[in-house]
RONUDREN-520593 format. One record per residue (C-alpha): x, y, z; residue number from 1. Coordinates in nm, 3 decimals, padded with zeros to 5 digits. Last residue first. Layout:
<<X; Y; Z>; NUM>;
...
This chain:
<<12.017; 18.085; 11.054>; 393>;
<<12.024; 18.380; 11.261>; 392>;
<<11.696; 18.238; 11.420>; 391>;
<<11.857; 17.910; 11.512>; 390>;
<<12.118; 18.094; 11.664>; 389>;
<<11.926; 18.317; 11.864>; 388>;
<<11.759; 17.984; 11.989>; 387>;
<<12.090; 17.771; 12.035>; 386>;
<<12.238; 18.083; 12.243>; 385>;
<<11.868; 18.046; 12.473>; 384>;
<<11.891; 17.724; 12.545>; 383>;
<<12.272; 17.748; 12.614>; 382>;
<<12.152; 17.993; 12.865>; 381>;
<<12.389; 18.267; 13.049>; 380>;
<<12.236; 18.534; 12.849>; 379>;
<<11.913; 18.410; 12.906>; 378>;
<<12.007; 18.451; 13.307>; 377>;
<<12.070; 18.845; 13.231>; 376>;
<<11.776; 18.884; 13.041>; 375>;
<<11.553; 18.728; 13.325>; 374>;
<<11.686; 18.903; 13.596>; 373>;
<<11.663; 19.262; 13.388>; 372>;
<<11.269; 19.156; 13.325>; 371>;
<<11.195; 19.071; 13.688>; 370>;
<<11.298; 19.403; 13.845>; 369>;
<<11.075; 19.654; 13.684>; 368>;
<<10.790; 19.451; 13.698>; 367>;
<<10.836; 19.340; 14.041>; 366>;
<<10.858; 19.682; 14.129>; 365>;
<<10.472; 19.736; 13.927>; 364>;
<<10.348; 19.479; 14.104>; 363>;
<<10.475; 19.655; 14.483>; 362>;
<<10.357; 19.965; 14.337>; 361>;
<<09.962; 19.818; 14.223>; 360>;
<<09.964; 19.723; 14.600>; 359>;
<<09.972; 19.397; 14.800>; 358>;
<<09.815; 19.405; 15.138>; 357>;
<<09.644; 19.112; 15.106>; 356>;
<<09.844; 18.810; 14.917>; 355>;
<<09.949; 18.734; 14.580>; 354>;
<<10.051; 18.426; 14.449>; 353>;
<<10.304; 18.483; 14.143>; 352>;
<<10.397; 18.142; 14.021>; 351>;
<<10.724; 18.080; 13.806>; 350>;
<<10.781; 17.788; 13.571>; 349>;
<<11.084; 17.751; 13.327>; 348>;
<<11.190; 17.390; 13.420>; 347>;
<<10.828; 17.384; 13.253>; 346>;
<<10.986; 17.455; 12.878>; 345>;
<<11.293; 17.242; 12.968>; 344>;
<<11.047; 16.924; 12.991>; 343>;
<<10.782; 16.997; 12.741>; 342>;
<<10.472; 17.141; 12.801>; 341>;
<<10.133; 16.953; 12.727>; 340>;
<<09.913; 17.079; 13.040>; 339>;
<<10.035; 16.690; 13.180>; 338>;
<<10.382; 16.862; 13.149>; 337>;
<<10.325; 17.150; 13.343>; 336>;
<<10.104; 16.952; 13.641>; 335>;
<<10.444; 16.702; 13.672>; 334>;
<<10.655; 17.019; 13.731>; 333>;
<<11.000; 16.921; 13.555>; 332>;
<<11.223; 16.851; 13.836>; 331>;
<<11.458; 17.014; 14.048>; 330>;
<<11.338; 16.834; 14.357>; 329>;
<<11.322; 17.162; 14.619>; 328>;
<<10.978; 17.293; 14.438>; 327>;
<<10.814; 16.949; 14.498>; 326>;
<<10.606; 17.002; 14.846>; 325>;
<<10.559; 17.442; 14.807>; 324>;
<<10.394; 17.348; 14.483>; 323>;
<<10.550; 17.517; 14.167>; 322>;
<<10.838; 17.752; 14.092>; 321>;
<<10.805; 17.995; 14.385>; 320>;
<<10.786; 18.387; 14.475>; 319>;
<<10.941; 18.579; 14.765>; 318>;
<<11.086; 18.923; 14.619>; 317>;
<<11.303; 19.140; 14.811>; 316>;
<<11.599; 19.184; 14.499>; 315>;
<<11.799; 18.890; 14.640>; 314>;
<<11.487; 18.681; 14.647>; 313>;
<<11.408; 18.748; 14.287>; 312>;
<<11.734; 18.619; 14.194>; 311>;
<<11.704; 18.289; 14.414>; 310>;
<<11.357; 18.266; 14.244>; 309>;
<<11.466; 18.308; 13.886>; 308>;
<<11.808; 18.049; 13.912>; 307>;
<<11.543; 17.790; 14.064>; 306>;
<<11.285; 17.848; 13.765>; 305>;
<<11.530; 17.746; 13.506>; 304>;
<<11.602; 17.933; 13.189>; 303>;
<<11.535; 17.933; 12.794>; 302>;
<<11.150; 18.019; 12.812>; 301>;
<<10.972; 18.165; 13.112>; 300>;
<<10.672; 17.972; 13.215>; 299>;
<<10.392; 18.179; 13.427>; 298>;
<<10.139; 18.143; 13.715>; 297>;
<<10.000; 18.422; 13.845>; 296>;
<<09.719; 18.353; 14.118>; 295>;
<<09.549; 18.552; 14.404>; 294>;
<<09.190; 18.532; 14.243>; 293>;
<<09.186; 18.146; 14.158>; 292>;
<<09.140; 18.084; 13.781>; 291>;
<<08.836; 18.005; 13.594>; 290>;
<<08.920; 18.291; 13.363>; 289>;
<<09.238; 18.274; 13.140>; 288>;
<<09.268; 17.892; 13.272>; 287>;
<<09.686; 17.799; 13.362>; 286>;
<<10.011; 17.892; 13.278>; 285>;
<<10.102; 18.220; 13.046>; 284>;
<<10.380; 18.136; 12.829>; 283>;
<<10.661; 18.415; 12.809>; 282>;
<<10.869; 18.372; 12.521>; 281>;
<<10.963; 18.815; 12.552>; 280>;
<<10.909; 18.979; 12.868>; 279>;
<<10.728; 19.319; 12.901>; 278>;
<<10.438; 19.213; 12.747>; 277>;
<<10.432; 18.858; 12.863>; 276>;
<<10.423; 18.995; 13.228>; 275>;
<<10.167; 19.329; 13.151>; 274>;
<<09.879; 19.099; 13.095>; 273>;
<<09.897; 18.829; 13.395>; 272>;
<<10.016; 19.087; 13.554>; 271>;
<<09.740; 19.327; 13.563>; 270>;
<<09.490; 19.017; 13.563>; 269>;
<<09.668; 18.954; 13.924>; 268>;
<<09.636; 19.281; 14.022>; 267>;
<<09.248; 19.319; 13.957>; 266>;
<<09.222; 19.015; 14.117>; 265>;
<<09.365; 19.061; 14.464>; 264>;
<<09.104; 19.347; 14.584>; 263>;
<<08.800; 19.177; 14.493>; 262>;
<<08.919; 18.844; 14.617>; 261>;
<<08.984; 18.957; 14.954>; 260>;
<<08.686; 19.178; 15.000>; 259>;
<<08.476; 18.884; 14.864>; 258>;
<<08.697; 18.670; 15.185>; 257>;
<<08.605; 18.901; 15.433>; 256>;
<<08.357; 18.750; 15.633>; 255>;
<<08.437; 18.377; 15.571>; 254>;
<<08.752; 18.414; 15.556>; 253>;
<<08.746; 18.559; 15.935>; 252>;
<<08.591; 18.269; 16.071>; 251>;
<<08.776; 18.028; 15.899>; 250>;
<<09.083; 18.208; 16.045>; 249>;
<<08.916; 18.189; 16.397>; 248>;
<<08.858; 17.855; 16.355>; 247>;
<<09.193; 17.708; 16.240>; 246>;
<<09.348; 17.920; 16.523>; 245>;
<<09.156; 17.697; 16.755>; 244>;
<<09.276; 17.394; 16.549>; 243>;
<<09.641; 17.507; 16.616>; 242>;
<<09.620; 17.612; 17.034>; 241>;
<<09.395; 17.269; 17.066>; 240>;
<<09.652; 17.039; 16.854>; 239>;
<<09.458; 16.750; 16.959>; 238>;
<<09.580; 16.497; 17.131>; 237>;
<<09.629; 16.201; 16.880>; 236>;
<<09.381; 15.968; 16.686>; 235>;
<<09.190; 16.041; 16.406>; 234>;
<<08.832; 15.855; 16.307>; 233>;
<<08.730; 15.753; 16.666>; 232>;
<<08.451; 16.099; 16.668>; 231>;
<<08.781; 16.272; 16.610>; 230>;
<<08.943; 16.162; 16.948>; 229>;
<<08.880; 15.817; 17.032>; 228>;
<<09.233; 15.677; 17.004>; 227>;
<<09.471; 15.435; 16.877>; 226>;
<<09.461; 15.455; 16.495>; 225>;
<<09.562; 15.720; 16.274>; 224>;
<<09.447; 15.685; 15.897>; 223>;
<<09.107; 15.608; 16.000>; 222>;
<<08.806; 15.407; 15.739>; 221>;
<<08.606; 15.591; 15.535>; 220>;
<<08.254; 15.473; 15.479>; 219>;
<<08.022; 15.792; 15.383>; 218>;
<<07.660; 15.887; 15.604>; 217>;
<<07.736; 16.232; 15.702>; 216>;
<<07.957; 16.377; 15.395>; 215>;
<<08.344; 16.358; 15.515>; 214>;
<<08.509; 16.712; 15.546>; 213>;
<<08.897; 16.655; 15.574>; 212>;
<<09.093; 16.950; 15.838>; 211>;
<<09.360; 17.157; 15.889>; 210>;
<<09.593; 17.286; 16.095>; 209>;
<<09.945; 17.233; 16.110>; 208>;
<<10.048; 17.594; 15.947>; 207>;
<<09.836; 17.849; 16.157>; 206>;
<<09.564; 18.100; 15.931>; 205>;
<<09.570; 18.322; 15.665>; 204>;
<<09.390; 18.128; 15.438>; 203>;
<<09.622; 17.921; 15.300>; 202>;
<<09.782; 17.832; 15.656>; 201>;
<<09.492; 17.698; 15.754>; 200>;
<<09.422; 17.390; 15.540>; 199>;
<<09.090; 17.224; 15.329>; 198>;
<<09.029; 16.871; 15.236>; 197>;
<<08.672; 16.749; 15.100>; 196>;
<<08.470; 16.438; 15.067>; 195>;
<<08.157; 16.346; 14.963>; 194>;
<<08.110; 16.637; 14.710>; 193>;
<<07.807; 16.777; 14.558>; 192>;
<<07.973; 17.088; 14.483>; 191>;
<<07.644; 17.250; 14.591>; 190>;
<<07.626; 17.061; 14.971>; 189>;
<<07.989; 17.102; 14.992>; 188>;
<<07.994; 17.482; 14.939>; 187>;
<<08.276; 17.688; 14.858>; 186>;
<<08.322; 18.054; 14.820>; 185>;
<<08.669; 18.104; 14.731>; 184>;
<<08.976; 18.195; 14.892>; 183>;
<<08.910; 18.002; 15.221>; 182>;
<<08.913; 17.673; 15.070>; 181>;
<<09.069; 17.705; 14.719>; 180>;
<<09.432; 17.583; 14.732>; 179>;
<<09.376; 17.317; 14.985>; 178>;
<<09.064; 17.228; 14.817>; 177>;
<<09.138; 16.875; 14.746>; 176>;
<<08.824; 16.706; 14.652>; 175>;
<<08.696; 16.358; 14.702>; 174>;
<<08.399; 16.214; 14.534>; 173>;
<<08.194; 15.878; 14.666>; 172>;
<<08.053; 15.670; 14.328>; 171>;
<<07.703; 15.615; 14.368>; 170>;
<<07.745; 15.586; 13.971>; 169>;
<<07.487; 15.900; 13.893>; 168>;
<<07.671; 16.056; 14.228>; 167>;
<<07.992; 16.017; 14.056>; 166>;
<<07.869; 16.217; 13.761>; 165>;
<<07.729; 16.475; 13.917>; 164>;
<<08.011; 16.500; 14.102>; 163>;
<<08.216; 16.581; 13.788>; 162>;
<<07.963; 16.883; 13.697>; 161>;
<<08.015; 17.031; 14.028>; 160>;
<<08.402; 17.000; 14.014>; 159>;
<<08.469; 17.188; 13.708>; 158>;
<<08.817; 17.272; 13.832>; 157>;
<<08.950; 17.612; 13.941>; 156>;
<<09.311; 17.651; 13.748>; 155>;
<<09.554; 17.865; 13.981>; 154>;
<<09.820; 17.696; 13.793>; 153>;
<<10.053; 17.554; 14.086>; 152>;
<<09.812; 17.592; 14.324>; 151>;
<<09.571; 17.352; 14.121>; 150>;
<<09.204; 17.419; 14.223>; 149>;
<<08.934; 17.177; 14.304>; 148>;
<<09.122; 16.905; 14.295>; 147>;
<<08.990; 16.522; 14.130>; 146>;
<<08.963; 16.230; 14.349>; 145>;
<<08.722; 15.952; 14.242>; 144>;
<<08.677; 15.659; 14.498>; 143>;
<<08.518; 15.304; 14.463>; 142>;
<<08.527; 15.213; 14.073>; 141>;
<<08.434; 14.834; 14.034>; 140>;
<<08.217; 14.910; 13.776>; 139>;
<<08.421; 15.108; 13.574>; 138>;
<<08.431; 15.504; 13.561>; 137>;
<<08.716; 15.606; 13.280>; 136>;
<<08.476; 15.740; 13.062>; 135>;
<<08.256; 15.909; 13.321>; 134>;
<<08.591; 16.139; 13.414>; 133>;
<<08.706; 16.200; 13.106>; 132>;
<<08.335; 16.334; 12.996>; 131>;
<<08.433; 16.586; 13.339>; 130>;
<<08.687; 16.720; 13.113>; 129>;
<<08.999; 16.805; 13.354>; 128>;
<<09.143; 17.156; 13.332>; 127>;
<<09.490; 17.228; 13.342>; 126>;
<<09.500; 17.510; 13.098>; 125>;
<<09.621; 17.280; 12.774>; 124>;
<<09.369; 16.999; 12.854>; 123>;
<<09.366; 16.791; 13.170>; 122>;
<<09.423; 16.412; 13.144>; 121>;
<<09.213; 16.148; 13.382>; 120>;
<<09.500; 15.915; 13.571>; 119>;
<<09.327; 15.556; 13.649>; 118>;
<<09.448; 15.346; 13.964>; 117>;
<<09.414; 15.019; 14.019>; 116>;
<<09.402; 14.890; 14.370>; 115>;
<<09.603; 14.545; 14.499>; 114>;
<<09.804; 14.696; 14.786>; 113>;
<<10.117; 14.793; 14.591>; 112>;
<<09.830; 15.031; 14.384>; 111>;
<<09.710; 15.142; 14.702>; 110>;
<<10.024; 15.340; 14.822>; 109>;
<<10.068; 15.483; 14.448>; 108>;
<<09.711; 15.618; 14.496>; 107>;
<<09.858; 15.770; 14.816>; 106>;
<<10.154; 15.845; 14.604>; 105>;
<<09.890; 16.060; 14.404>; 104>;
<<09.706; 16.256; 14.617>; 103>;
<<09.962; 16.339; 14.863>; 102>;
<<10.144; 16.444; 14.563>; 101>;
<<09.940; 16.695; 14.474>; 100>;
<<09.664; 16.644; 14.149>; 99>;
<<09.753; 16.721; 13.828>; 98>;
<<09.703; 16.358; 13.637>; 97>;
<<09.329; 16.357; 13.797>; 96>;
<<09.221; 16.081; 13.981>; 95>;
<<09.023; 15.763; 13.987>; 94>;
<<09.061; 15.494; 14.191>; 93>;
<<08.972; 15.081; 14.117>; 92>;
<<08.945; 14.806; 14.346>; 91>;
<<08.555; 14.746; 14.382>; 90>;
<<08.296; 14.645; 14.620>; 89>;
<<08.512; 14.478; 14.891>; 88>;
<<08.767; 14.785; 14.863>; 87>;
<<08.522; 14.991; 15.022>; 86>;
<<08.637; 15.121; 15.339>; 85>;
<<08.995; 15.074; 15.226>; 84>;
<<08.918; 15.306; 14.907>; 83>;
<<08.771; 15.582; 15.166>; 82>;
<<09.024; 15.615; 15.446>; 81>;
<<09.313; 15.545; 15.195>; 80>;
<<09.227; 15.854; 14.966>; 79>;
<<09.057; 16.079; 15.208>; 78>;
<<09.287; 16.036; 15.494>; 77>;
<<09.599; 16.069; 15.246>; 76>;
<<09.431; 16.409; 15.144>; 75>;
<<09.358; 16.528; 15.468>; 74>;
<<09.716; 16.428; 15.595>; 73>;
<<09.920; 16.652; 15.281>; 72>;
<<09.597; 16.911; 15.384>; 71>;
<<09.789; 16.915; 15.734>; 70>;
<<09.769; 16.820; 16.074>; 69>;
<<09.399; 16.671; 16.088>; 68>;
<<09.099; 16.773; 16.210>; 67>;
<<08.791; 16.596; 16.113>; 66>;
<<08.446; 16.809; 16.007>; 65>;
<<08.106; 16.599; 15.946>; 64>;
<<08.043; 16.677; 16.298>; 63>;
<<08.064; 17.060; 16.233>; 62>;
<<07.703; 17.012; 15.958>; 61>;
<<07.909; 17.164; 15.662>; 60>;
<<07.854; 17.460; 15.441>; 59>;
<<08.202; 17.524; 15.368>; 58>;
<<08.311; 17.840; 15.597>; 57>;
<<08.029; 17.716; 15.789>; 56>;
<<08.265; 17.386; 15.887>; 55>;
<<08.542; 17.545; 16.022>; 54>;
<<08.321; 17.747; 16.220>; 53>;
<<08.211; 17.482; 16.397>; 52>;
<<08.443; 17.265; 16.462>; 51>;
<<08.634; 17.563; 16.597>; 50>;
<<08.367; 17.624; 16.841>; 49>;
<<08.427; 17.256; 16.926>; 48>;
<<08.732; 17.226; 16.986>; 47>;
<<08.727; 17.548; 17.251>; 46>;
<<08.467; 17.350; 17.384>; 45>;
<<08.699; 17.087; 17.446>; 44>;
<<08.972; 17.267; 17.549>; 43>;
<<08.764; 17.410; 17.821>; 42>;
<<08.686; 17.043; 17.870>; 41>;
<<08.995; 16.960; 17.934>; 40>;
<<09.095; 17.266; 18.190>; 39>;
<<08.768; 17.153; 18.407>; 38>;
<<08.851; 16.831; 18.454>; 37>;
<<08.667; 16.525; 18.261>; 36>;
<<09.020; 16.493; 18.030>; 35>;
<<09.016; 16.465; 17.652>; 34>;
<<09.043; 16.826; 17.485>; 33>;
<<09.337; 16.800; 17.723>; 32>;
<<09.454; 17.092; 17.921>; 31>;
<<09.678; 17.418; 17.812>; 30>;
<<09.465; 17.696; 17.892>; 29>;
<<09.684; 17.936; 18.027>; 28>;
<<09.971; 17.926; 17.812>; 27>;
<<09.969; 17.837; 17.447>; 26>;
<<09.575; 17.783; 17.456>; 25>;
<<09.556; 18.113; 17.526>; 24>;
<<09.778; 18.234; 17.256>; 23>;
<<09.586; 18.122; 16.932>; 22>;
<<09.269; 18.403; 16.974>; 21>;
<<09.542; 18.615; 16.982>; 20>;
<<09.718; 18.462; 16.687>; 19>;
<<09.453; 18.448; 16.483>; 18>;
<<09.327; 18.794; 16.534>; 17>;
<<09.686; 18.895; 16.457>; 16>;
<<09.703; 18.709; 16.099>; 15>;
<<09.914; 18.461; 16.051>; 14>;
<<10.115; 18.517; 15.728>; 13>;
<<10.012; 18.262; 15.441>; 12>;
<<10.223; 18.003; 15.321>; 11>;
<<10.325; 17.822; 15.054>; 10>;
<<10.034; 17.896; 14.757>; 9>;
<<10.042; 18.294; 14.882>; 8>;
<<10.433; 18.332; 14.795>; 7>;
<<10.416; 18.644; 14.656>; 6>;
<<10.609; 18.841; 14.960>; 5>;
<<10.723; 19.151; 14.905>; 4>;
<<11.016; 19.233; 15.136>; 3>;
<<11.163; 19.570; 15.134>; 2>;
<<11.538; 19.628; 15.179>; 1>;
C-alpha cells in the first residue's frame, strides 16, 4: 500500500543531504566540540559552520544563536531564561492563549514561583490583536511571548506589529517559530524580536536539533547549568552529528524554501476548498490567508479526531488531530476552543500538513478516501443520530 504522509507539523523526513553531511560525525569524527585535540576542534568548527548557517536562515549575527535539543527546550529557555533574568524589575508574563505547551506550563512553572501570568485571546482564526497585547502590558511586565505561527491552525501571527509594541515598553519579545522557521522567510532584525525558537525536524532536518536566537545585548539567564558550552548559556556535549545536520537543513531552506512554498500552496488552497465541499459540517480552522503554506487544518462535526486518524492510517494516510505534544491526551485542543469552538466541536479536529513531493493525485486520493471514513464514523455517532433527529423534528 502507498504511504502519503501529511504529517508536516510532527515530523519532517530527513533529507539525504542532511544525512550525509550528518554521518561523519556518526563515525569518523566523533570528538568533543570541547577538547584542544585535533578531533575536538574539528567538531568545533563543524559547530560553528552550523552556527552559522543556522543563523542566516533568520538574519542573525551566529553568536546570538544557542543550540538546544528541541523547540519544547528553546521555548522553556526563552521563558525562564528571560523572566528570571529580570524578575527584579517586574513579575508579570505575557502570552498568547494558543501558544504550545512548553510555552505555557513554563508560564505555569513561574506562576508557583511568584510571576503572574496574563493569557491575550485570539479571535475566531487564531489570531491575537496586537491592541490585546498593549492592553494587558503593566509596568512590571518583563517578558511577552506570543507564536509566530500555530501548527495546529497554520495561523501566521502579526508579530511585527506586537514587537513594536514591546519595544515602545522596552519590553523583551519572544517568539516561537517552531512551526514557521524554515517554511517562511523570517527575519529577526524585521520582526523586531528579542528572542526566537526555531527546530530541525520542521524543516526537513534531524529531530533533537534546534536552537533559541537571543538579540545581542538581552538578559536571559541558562536553563542547563554546569558547563561552558553555548557561550556558558547551555550546558552538555553538544550533539555535533545533530546540530551539524541542523546546518545543512538551514542551509538548504534557505535556498529552496520559495520553491517549497510555491509548490505546497496551491494544494493546500485546493483542499482547503474542495474538503468542505465534498464533506458536509465541515469547519475550516484557522486564517483564510495569513496561513502557513503547507497547512490544512479542519473540524469535522459529530466525530472524534482519534477514530479519523486511525482510519486514515489504515487507508495509507499519516495525518494528526493537533500538536504532535497533546494529540495522545484525548482532549479538546486548547487552541480550538480559545478560536471559540466548543468542546465536541474541536474533538473533531484534523490537520493536513503537507510536505514536498506531494502531488495534486495523492490530494485528490485523500479526497476520495476521507469522505466514506467520515460517513461511516457519523453513522456510529450519537452526535450525529441527535442531529438528524433534531432536523426531523
Amino acid at each position: 500500500m502507498k504511504r502519503i504522509y501529511l504529517d508536516h507539523i510532527a515530523c519532517t523526513p530527513l533529507r539525504s543531504e542532511v544525512l550525509e553531511a550528518m554521518l561523519p560525525y556518526l563515525q569518523d569524527r566523533f570528538g568533543n566540540a570541547q577538547s584542544l585535540h585535533q578531533e575536538g576542534q574539528q567538531a568545533a568548527q563543524a559547530l560553528e559552520e552550523a552556527r552559522e548557517k543556522v543563523a542566516e536562515l533568520i538574519g542573525a549575527q551566529p553568536a546570538e544563536i544557542y543550540f538546544t535539543s528541541s523547540g519544547s527546550e528553546a521555548n522553556n529557555f526563552a521563558i525562564k531564561g528571560l523572566a528570571l533574568a529580570q524578575k527584579d524589575k517586574g513579575r508579570h508574563l505575557i502570552v498568547s492563549a494558543i501558544e504550545h505547551q512548553s510555552v505555557l506550563h513554563s508560564a505555569k512553572f513561574l506562576e508557583r514561583l511568584g510571576f503572574e501570568v496574563t493569557q491575550v485571546p485570539v479571535d475566531r482564526f487564531g489570531q491575537v490583536d496586537p491592541e490585546d497585547v498593549r492592553k494587558a502590558i503593566r509596568r512590571d511586565t518583563v517578558v511577552v511571548s506570543i507564536m509566530l505561527a500555530n501548527s495546529e491552525v497554520g495561523t501566521i501571527e502579526p508579530i511585527k506589529d506586537i514587537a513594536q509594541i514591546c519595544q515602545e515598553k522596552d519590553i523583551p519579545l519572544h517568539t516561537d517559530a517552531v512551526a514557521a522557521a524554515g517554511n517562511i522567510p523570517i527575519d529577526v532584525k524585521e520582526l523586531g524580536v528579542d528572542a526566537l525558537s526555531l527546530a530541525g525536524h520542521q524543516f526537513y532536518g534531524p529531530k533533537g536539533a534546534a536552537a533559541l536566537y537571543v538579540k545581542r545585548g538581552t538578559r536571559i539567564l541558562p536553563l542547563i547549568d554546569g558547563g561552558i558550552q553555548e557561550g556558558g548559556r547551555r550546558a552538555g556535549t553538544e550533539d555535533v552529528a545533530a546540530i551539524v545536520g541542523l546546518g545543512k537543513a538551514a542551509e538548504i531552506a534557505r535556498r529552496e524554501m520559495a520553491v517549497w512554498a510555491e509548490n505546497l500552496r496551491p494544494l493546500r488552497d485546493y483542499l482547503l476548498q474542495e474538503m468542505p465541499r465534498r464533506i458536509p459540517h465541515v469547519i475550516v480552522t484557522g486564517h483564510p490567508e495569513n496561513r502557513l503554506p503547507y497547512h490544512a487544518s479542519f473540524c469535522v462535526e459529530f466525530i472524534e479526531g482519534e477514530a479519523m486518524l486511525l482510519n486514515l492510517d489504515l487507508k495509507g494516510f499519516a495525518a494528526s488531530s493537533g500538536s504532535a505534544c497533546t494529540s495522545r491526551a484525548l482532549k479538546a485542543s486548547h487552541v480550538l476552543l480559545a478560536m471559540g469552538l466548543d468542546h465536541a466541536t474541536a474533538q473533531g479536529s484534523i490537520v493536513f500538513s503537507l510536505i514536498n513531493g506531494l502531488s495534486r493525485e495523492d490530494i485528490d486520493l485523500l479526497l476520495e478516501v476521507f469522505p466514506p471514513i467520515v460517513d461511516r464514523l457519523r453513522k456510529m455517532s450519537p452526535l450525529y443520530t441527535q442531529f438528524l433527529e433534531g432536523k426531523k423534528s
